[in-house]
GUNU-963280 format. One record per residue (C-alpha): residue number from 1; residue in three letters; x, y, z. Coordinates in nm, 4 decimals, always signed. Example, Ala and Ser with C-alpha at 12.3 -4.5 7.8 and 13.67 -1.06 7.14 Angstrom:
2
+-----+---------+----------+----------+----------+
: num : residuo :        x :        y :        z :
+-----+---------+----------+----------+----------+
:   1 :     ALA :  +1.2300 :  -0.4500 :  +0.7800 :
:   2 :     SER :  +1.3670 :  -0.1060 :  +0.7140 :
+-----+---------+----------+----------+----------+
***
This chain:
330
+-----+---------+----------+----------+----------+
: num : residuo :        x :        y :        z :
+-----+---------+----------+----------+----------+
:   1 :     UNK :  +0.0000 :  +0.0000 :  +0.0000 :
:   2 :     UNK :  +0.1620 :  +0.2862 :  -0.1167 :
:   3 :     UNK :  +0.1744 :  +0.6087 :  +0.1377 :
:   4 :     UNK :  +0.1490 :  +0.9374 :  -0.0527 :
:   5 :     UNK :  +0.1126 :  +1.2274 :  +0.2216 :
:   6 :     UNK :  +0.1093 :  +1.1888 :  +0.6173 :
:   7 :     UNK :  -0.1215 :  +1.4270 :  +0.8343 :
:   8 :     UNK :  +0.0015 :  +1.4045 :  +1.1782 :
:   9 :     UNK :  -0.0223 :  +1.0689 :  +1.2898 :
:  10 :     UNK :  -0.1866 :  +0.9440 :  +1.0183 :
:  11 :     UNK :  -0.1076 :  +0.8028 :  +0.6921 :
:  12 :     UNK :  -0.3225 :  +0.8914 :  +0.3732 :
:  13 :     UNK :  -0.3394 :  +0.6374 :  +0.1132 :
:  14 :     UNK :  -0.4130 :  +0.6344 :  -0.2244 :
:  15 :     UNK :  -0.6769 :  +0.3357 :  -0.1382 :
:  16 :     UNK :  -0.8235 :  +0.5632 :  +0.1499 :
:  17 :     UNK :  -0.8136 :  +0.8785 :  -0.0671 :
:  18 :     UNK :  -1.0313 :  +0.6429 :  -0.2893 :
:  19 :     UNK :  -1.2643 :  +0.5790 :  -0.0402 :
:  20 :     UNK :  -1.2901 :  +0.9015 :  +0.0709 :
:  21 :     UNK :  -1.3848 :  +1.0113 :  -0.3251 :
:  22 :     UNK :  -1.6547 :  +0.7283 :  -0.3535 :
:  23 :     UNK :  -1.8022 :  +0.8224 :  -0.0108 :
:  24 :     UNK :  -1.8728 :  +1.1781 :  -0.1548 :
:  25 :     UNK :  -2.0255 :  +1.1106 :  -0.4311 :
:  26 :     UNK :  -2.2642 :  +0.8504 :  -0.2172 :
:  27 :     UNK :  -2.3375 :  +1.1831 :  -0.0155 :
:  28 :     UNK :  -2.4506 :  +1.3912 :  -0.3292 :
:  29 :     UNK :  -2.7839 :  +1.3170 :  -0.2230 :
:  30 :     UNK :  -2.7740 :  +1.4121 :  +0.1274 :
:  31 :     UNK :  -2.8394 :  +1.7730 :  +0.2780 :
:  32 :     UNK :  -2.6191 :  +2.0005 :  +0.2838 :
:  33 :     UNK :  -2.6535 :  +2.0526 :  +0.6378 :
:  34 :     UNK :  -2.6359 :  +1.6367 :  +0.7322 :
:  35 :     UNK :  -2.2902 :  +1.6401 :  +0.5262 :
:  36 :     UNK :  -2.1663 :  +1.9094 :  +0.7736 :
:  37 :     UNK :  -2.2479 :  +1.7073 :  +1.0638 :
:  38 :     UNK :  -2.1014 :  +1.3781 :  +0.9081 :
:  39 :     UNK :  -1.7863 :  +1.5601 :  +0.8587 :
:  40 :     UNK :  -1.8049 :  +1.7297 :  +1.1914 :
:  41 :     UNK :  -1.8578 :  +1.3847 :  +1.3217 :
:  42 :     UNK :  -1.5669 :  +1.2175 :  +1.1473 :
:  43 :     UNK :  -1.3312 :  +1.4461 :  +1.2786 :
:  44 :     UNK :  -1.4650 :  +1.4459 :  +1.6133 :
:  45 :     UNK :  -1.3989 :  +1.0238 :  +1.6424 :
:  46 :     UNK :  -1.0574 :  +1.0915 :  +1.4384 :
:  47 :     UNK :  -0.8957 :  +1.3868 :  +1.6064 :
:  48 :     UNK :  -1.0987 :  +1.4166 :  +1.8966 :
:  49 :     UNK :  -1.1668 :  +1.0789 :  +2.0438 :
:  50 :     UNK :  -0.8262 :  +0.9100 :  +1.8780 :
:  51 :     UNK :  -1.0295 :  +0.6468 :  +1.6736 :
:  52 :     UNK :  -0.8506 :  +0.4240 :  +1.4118 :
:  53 :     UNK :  -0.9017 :  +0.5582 :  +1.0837 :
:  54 :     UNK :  -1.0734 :  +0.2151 :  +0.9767 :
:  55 :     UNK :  -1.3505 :  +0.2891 :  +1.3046 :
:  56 :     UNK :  -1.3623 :  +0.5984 :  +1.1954 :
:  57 :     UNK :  -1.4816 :  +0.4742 :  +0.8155 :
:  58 :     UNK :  -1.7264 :  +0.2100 :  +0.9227 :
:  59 :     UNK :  -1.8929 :  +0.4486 :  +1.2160 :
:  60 :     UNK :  -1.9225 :  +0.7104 :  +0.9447 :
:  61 :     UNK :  -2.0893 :  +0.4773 :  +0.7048 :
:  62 :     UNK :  -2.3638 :  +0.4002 :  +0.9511 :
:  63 :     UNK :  -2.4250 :  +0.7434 :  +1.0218 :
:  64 :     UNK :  -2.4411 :  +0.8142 :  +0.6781 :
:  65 :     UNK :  -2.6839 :  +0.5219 :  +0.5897 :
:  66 :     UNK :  -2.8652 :  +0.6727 :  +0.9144 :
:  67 :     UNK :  -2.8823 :  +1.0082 :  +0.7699 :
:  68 :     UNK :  -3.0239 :  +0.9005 :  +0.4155 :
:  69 :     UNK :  -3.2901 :  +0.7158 :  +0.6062 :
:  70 :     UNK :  -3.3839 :  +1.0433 :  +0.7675 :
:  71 :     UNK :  -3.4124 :  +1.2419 :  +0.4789 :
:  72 :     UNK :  -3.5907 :  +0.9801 :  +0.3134 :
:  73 :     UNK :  -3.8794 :  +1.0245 :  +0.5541 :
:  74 :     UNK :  -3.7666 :  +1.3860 :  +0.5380 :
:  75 :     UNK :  -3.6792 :  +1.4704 :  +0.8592 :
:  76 :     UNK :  -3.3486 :  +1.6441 :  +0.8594 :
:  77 :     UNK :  -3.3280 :  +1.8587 :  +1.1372 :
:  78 :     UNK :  -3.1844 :  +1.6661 :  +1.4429 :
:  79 :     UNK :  -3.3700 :  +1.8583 :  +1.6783 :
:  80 :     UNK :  -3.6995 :  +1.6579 :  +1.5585 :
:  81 :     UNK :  -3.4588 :  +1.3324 :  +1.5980 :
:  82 :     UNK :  -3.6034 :  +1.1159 :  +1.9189 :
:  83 :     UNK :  -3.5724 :  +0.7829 :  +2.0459 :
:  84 :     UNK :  -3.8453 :  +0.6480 :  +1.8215 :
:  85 :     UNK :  -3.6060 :  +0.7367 :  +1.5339 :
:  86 :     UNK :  -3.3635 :  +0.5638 :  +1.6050 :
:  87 :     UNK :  -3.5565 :  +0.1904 :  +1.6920 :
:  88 :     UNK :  -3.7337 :  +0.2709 :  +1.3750 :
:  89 :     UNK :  -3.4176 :  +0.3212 :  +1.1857 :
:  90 :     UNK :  -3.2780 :  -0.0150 :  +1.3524 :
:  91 :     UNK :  -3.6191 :  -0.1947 :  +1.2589 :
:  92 :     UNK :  -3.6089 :  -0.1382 :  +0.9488 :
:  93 :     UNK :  -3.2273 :  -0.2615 :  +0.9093 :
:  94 :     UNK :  -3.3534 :  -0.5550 :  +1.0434 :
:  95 :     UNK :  -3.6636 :  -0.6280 :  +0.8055 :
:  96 :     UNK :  -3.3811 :  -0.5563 :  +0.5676 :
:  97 :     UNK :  -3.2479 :  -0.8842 :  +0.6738 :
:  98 :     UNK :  -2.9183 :  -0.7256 :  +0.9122 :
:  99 :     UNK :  -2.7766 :  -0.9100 :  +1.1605 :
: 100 :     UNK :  -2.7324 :  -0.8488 :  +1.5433 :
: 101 :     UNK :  -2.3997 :  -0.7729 :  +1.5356 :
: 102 :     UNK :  -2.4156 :  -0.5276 :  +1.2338 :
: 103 :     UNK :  -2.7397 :  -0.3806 :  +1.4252 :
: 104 :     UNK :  -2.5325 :  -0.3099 :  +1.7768 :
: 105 :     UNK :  -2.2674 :  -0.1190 :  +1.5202 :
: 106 :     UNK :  -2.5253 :  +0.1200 :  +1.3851 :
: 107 :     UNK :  -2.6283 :  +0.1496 :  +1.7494 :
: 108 :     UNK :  -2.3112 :  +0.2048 :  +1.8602 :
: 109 :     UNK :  -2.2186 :  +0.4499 :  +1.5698 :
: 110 :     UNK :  -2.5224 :  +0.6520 :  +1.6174 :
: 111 :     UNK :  -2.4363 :  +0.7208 :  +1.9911 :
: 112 :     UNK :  -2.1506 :  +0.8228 :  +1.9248 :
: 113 :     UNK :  -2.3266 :  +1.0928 :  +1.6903 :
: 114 :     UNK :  -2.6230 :  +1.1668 :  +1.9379 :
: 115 :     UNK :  -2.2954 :  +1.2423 :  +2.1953 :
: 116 :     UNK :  -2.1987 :  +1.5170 :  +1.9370 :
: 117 :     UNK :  -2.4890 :  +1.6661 :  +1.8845 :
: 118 :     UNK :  -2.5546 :  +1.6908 :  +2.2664 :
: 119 :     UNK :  -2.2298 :  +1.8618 :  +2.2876 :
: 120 :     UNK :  -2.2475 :  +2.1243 :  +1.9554 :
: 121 :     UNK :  -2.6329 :  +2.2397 :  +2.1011 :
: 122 :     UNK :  -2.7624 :  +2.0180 :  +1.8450 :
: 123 :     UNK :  -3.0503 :  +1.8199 :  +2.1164 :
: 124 :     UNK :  -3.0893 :  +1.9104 :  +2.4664 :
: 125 :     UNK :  -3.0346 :  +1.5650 :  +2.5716 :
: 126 :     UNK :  -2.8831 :  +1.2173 :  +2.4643 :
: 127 :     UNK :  -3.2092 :  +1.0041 :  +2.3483 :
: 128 :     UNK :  -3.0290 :  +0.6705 :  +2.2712 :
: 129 :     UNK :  -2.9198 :  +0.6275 :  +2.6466 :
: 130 :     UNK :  -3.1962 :  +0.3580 :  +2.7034 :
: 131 :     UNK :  -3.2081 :  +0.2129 :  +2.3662 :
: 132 :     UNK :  -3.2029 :  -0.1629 :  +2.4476 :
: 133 :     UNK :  -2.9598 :  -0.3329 :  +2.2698 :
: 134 :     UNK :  -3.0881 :  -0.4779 :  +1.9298 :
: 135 :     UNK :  -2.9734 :  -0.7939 :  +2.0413 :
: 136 :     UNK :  -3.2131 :  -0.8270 :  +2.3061 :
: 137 :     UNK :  -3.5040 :  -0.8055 :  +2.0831 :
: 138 :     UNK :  -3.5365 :  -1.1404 :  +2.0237 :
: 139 :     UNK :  -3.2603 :  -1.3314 :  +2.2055 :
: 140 :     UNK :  -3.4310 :  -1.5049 :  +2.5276 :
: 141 :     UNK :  -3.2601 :  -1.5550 :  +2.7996 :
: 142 :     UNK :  -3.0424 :  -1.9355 :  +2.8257 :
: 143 :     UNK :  -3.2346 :  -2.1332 :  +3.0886 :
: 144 :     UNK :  -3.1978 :  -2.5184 :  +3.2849 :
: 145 :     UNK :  -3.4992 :  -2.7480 :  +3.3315 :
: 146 :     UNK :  -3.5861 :  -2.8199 :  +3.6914 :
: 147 :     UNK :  -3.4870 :  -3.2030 :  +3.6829 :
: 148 :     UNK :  -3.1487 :  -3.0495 :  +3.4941 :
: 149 :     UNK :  -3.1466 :  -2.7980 :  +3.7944 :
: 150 :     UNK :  -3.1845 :  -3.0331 :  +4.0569 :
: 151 :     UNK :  -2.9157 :  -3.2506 :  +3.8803 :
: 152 :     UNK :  -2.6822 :  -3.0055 :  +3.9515 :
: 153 :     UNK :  -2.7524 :  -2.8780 :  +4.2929 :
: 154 :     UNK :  -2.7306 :  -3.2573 :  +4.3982 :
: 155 :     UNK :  -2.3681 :  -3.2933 :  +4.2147 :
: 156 :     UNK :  -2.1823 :  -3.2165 :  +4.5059 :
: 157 :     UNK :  -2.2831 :  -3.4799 :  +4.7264 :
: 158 :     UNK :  -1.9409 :  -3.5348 :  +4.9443 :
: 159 :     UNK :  -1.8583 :  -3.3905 :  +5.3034 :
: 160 :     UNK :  -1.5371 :  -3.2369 :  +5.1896 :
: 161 :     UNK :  -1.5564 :  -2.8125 :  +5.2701 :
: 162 :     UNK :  -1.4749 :  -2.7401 :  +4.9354 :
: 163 :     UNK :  -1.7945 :  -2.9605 :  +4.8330 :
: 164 :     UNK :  -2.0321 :  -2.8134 :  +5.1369 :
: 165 :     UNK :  -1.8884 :  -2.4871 :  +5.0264 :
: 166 :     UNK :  -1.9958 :  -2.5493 :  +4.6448 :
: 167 :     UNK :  -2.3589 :  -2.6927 :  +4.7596 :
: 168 :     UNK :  -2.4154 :  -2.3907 :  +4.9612 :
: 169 :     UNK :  -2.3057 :  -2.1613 :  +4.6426 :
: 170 :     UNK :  -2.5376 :  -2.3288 :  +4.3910 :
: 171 :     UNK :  -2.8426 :  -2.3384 :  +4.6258 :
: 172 :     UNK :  -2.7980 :  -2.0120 :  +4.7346 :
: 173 :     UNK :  -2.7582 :  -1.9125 :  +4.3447 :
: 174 :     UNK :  -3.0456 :  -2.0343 :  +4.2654 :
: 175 :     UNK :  -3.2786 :  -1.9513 :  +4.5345 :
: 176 :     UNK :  -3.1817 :  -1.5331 :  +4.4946 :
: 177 :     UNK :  -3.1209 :  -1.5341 :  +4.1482 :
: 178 :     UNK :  -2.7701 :  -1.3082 :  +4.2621 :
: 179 :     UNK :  -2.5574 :  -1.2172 :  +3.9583 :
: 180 :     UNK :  -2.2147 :  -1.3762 :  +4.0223 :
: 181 :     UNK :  -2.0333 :  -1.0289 :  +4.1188 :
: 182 :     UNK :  -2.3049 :  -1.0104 :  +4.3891 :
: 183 :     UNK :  -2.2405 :  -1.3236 :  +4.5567 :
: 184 :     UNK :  -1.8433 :  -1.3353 :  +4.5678 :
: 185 :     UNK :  -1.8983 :  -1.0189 :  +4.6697 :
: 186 :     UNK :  -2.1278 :  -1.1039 :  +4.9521 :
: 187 :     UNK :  -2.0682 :  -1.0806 :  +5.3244 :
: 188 :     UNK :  -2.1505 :  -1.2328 :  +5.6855 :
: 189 :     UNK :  -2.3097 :  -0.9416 :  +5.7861 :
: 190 :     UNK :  -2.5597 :  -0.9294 :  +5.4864 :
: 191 :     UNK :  -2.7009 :  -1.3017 :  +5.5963 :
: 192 :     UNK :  -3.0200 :  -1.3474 :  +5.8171 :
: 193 :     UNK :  -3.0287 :  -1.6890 :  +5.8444 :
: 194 :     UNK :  -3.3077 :  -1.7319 :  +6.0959 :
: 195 :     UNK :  -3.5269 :  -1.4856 :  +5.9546 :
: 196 :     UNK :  -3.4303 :  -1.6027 :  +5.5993 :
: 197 :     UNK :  -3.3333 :  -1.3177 :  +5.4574 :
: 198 :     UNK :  -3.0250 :  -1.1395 :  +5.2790 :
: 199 :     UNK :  -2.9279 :  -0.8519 :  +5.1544 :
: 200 :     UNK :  -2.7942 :  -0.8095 :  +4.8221 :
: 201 :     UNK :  -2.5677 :  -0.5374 :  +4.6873 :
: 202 :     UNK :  -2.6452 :  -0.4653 :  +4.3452 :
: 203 :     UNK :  -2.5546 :  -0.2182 :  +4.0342 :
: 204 :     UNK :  -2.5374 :  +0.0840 :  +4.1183 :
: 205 :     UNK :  -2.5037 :  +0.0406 :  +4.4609 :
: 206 :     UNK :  -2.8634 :  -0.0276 :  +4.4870 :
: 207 :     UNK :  -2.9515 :  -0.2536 :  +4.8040 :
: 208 :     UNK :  -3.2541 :  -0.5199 :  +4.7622 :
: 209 :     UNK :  -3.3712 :  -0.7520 :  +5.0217 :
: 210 :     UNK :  -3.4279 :  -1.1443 :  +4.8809 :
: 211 :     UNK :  -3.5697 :  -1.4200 :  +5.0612 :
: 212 :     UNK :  -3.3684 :  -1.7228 :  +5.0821 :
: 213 :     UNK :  -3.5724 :  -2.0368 :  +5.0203 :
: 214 :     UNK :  -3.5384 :  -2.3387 :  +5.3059 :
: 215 :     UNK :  -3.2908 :  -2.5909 :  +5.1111 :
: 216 :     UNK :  -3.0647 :  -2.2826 :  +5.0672 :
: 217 :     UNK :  -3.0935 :  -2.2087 :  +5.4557 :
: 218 :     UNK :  -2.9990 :  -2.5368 :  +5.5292 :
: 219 :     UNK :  -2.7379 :  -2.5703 :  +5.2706 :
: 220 :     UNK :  -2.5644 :  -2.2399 :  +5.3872 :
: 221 :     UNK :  -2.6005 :  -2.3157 :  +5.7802 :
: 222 :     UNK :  -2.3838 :  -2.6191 :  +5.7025 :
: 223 :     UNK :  -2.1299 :  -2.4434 :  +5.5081 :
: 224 :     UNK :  -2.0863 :  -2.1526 :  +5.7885 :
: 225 :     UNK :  -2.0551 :  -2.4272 :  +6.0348 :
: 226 :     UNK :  -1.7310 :  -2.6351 :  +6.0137 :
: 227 :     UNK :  -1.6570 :  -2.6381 :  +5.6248 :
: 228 :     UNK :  -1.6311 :  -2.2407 :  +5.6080 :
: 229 :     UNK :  -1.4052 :  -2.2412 :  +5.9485 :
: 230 :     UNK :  -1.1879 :  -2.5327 :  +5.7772 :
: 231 :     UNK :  -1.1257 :  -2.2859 :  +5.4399 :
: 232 :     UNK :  -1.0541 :  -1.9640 :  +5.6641 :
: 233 :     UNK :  -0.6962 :  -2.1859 :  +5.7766 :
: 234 :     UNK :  -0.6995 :  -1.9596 :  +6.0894 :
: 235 :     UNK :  -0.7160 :  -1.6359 :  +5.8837 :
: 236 :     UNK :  -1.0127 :  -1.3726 :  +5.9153 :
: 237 :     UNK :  -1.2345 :  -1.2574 :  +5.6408 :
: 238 :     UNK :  -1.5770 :  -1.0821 :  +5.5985 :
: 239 :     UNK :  -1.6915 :  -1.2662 :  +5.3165 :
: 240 :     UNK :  -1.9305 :  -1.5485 :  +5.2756 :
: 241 :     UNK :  -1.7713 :  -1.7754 :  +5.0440 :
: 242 :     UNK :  -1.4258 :  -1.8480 :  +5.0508 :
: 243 :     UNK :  -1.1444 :  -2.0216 :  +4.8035 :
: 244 :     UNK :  -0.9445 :  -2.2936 :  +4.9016 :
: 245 :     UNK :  -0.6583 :  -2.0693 :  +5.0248 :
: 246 :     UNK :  -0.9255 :  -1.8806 :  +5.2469 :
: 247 :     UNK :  -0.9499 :  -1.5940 :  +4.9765 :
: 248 :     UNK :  -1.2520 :  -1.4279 :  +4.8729 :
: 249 :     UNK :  -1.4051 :  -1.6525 :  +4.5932 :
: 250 :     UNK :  -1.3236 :  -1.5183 :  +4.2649 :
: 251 :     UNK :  -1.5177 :  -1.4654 :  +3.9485 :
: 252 :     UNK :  -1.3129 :  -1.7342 :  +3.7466 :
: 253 :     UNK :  -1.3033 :  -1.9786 :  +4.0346 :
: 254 :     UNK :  -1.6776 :  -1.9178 :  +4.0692 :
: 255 :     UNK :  -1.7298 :  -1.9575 :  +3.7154 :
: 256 :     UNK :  -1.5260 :  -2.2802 :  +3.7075 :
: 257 :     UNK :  -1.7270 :  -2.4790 :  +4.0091 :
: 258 :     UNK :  -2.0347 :  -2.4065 :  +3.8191 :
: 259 :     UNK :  -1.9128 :  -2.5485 :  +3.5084 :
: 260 :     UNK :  -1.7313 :  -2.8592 :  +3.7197 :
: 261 :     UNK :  -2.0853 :  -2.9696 :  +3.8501 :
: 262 :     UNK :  -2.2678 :  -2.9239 :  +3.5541 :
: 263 :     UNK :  -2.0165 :  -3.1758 :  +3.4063 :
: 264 :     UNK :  -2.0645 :  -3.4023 :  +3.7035 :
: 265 :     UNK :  -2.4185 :  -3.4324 :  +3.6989 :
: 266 :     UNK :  -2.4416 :  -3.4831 :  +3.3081 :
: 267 :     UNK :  -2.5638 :  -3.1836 :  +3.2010 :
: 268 :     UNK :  -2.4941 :  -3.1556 :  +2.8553 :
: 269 :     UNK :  -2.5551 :  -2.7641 :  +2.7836 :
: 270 :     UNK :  -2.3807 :  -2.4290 :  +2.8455 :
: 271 :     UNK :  -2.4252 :  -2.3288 :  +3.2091 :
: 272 :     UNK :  -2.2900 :  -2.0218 :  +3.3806 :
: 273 :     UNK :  -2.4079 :  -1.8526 :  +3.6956 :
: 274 :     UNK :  -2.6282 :  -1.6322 :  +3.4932 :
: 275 :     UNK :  -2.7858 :  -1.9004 :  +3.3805 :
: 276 :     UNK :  -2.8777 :  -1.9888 :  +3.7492 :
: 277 :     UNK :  -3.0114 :  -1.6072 :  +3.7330 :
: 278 :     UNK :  -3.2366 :  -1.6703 :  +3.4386 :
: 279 :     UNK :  -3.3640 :  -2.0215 :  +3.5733 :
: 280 :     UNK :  -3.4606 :  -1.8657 :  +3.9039 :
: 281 :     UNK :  -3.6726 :  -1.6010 :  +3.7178 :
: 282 :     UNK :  -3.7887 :  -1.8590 :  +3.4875 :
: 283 :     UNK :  -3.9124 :  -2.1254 :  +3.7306 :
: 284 :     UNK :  -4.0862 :  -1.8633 :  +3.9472 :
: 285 :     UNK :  -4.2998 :  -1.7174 :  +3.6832 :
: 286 :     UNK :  -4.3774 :  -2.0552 :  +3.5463 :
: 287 :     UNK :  -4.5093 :  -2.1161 :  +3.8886 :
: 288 :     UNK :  -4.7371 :  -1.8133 :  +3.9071 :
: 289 :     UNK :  -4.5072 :  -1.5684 :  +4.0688 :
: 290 :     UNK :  -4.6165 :  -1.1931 :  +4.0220 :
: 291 :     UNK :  -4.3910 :  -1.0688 :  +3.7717 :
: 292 :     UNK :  -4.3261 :  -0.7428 :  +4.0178 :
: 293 :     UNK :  -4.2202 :  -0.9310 :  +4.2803 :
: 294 :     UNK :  -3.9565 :  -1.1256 :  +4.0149 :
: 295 :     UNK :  -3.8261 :  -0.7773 :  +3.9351 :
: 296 :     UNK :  -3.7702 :  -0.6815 :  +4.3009 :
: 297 :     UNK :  -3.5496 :  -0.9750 :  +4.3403 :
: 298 :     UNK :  -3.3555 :  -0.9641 :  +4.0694 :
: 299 :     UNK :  -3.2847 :  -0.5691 :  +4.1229 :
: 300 :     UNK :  -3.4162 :  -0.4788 :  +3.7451 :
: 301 :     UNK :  -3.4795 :  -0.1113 :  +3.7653 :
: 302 :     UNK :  -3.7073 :  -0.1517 :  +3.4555 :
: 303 :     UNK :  -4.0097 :  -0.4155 :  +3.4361 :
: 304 :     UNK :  -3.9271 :  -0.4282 :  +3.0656 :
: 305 :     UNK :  -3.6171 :  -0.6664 :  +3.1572 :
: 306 :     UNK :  -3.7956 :  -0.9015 :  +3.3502 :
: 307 :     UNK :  -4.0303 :  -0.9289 :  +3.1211 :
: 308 :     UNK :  -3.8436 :  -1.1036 :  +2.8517 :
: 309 :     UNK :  -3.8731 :  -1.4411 :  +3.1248 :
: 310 :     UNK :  -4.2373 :  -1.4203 :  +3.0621 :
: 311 :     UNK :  -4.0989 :  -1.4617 :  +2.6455 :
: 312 :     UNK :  -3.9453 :  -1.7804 :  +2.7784 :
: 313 :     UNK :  -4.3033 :  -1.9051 :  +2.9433 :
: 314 :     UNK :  -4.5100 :  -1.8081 :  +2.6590 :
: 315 :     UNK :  -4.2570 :  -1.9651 :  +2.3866 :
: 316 :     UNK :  -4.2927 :  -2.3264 :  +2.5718 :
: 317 :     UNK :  -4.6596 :  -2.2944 :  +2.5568 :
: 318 :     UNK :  -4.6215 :  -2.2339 :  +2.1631 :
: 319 :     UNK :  -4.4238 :  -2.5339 :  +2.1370 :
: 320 :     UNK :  -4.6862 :  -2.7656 :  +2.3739 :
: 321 :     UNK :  -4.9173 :  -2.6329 :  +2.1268 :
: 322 :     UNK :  -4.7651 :  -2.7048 :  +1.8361 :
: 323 :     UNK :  -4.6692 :  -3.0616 :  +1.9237 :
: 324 :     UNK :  -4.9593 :  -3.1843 :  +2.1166 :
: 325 :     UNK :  -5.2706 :  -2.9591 :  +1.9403 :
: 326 :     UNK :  -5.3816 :  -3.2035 :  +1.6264 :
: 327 :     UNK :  -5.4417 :  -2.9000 :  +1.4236 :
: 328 :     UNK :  -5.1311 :  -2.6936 :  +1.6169 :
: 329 :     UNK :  -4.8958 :  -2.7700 :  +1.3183 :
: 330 :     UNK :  -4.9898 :  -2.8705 :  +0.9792 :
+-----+---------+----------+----------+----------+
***
């Protein structure tokens, strides 16, 4: 690739220069006043925010696909630009046949434009802060059967503190529905064993209260008996659950015990702790839980997240219908 100039930091190439000369005459068509911003914009990520010249290309070519959309329903004046534009923009990429990962780009690319436009006195505020991502439009949530569940739970079956350790961790997983950060993190002093209760530190530092079901009590009254005492080695620590050196439990150690028992008990599938998470949310609703009181536990600050485990429920009725209805499937 032959260099030709340099500007700063930055080579110019005749195969960018080309690029550069094609993407002008795509923007013929546009307003004057959107091919202002998408310069503006371009120079913002290259000079500004230190992008690589190659983000810099494909960010401007979803703003600029963005922008011909716009004027298309003519609407060129960002100040009339809203959420609504935005998911409409992204639907219609979709319909178009895009993908999920070419769909988080645009999102991602338009953003960064909307974070521009905030700053220049374009919009008063950012509108694409809680855009969900397009990926969660239809992607529902990984989840374990019950008999797969209990499978698992039951793997650890010896009296070993490692293994009492592991049983308490599971159970207790998947009677709160606690993210994994959120229960390495957890301490002594957020347990209430005999009213059966804990508190949870969330995102955000937001606080929730969760009720911890009876095998979980049990389960965890074992493992703060002798097995936790055994792992502490003589040391002092604050924290529930504890590595074999008497450590806090870490993510990755976490993450491995799961995947361990899941192996021992035959469980063919992926399973993480957030799997746990969605199984917990999953299993409730499926036994009539109030959706509300799923939200609570699981610290969602919007119903709309929860809500996708009701997807899940309403999915598996689709399917019993299809399969077992004699005029469900033709």
């Amino acid at each position: 690739m032959e260099k030709i100039l340099s500007n700063g930091d930055h080579a110019v190439t005749k195969e960018k220069i080309s690029a550069e000369e094609h993407e002008k005459k795509n923007q013929v068509s546009l307003d004057t006043s959107l091919v202002d911003i998408l310069g503006t914009f371009r120079d913002f990520l290259l000079i500004e925010r230190r992008r690589a010249v190659n983000t810099v290309e494909s960010y401007g070519r979803d703003v600029e696909s963005f922008f011909c959309w716009l004027q298309e329903k003519e609407d060129v004046s960002p100040a009339n630009w809203s959420k609504s534009s935005v998911i409409d923009y992204l639907k219609d990429k979709r319909e178009k046949g895009k993908s999920d990962t070419t769909l988080r780009r645009h999102l991602a690319s338009i953003r960064a434009l909307v974070r521009l436009l905030v700053r220049d006195g374009y919009v008063k505020e950012d509108f694409t802060a809680d855009i969900m991502q397009p990926s969660k439009w239809k992607r529902l949530p990984k989840t374990l059967s019950q008999e797969d569940m209990s499978k698992i739970l039951l793997a650890p079956d010896d009296k070993t503190p490692q293994a009492v350790r592991d049983r308490a961790m599971l159970e207790l997983l998947y009677a709160t529905g606690m993210r994994v950060s959120e229960i390495i993190r957890l301490k002594l002093n957020q347990v209430e064993l005999e009213s059966g209760f804990c508190i949870v530190h969330g995102k955000g530092d937001k606080s929730r209260l969760v009720p911890i079901g009876d095998a979980a009590k049990d389960m965890l009254a074992d493992y703060l008996g002798a097995a936790r005492q055994s792992l502490l080695r003589a040391r002092k620590s604050d924290y529930v659950f504890l590595t074999g050196r008497g450590g806090p439990m870490t993510r990755q150690a976490f993450w491995a015990r799961v995947k361990r028992w899941a192996k021992e008990a035959g469980v063919d599938k992926s399973v993480s702790p957030h799997v746990f998470r969605h199984s917990f949310a999953t299993h409730l609703l499926n036994h009539g839980a109030d959706l509300r009181a799923v939200q609570a536990m699981l610290g969602h600050s919007d119903i709309s997240t929860t809500e996708v485990y009701t997807h899940v429920d309403r999915q598996k009725l689709r399917g019993l219908l299809d399969k077992s209805h004699p005029r469900g499937r033709e």
